[in-house]
C-alpha positions, 0 to 999 in steps of 0.5 A: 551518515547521520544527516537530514538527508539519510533520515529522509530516504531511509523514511521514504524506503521504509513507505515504499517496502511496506506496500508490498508486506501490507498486500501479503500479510493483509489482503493475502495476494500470494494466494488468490483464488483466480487464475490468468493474467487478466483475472488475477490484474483484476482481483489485484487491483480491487485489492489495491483500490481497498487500500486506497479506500481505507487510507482515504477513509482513515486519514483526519479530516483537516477543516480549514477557516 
């Protein structure tokens, strides 16, 4: 199956499966140092806010006109 379409999917299936690895291998979410629920949704989304911010940081600047 080596159509537009699989080439497509199997990109898009490759972005969605490095989020994971990248919040392991990076930001070490296996082992916080917190406990609970609420603590632990809390330090987890600082770490997910981190990679939003360095994704916004390092994309290019596009000017236009």
């Amino acid at each position: 199956m080596d159509t537009k379409e699989y080439v497509e999917l199997t990109n898009h299936r490759v972005g969605i499966e490095g989020l994971p690895s990248v919040f392991r291998r990076k930001y070490n979410v296996d082992n916080m140092p917190v406990r609970g629920e609420v603590r632990s949704k809390f330090y987890f989304g600082f770490k997910v806010l981190a990679t939003d911010a360095e994704r916004l940081l390092n994309r290019p600047l596009i000017v236009t006109g």
